[in-house]
N, C-alpha and C positions, 0 to 999 in steps of 0.2 A: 877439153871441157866445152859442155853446150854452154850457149848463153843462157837460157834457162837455170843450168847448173851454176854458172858464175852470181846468176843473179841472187839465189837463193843462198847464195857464201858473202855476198856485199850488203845482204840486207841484216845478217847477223854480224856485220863489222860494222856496219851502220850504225847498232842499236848501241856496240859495245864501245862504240866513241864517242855517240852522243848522251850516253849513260838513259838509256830508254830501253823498256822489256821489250819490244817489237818495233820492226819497221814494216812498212806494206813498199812493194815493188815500184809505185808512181811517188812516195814521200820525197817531199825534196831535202837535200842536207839541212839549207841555209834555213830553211822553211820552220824548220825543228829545232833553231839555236843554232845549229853549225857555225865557224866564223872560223878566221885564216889558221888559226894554231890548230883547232881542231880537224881542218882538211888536210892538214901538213900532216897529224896524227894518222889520220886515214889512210893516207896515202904510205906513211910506211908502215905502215898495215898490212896493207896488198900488196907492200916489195916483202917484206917477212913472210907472208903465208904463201904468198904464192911465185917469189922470186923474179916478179916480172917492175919494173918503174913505168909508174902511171905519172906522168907531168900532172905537177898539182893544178895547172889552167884546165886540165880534163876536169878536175871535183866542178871547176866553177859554169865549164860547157856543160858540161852531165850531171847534175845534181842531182839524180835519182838512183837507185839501187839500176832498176830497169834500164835507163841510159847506159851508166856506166860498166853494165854490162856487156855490151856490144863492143865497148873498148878493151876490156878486159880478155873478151874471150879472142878478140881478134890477137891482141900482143900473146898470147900462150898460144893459140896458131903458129904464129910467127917463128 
């Protein structure tokens, strides 16, 4: 998976945890409502769709669809 790719699957899991019809690739989680339950939600989100564990201190380094894509696509490398 490109990061590009990743980006565009984290920005519609984005939307779907913070109960919002879109997110843009620079949105920040917290910026939008996010707070700890809902990055915890997040986060097994992206271990369920795509089988990889993202440390939930990554939601609070990365808070963007765009960040957290570069982590993302890195761990499905891996």
């Amino acid at each position: 998976m490109t990061v590009q790719e990743a980006e565009e699957k984290l920005c519609g899991l984005f939307a779907e945890v913070l109960g919002v019809p879109e997110i843009e690739p620079q949105d920040g989680f917290f910026d939008l409502g996010g707070h700890s339950l809902l990055a915890s939600k997040l986060v097994r989100r992206i271990r369920t769709e795509y089988g990889v564990r993202i440390p939930l201190r990554r939601v609070y380094d990365a808070p963007t669809p765009e960040a957290l894509a570069r982590h993302l696509a890195a761990a499905l490398a891996a």
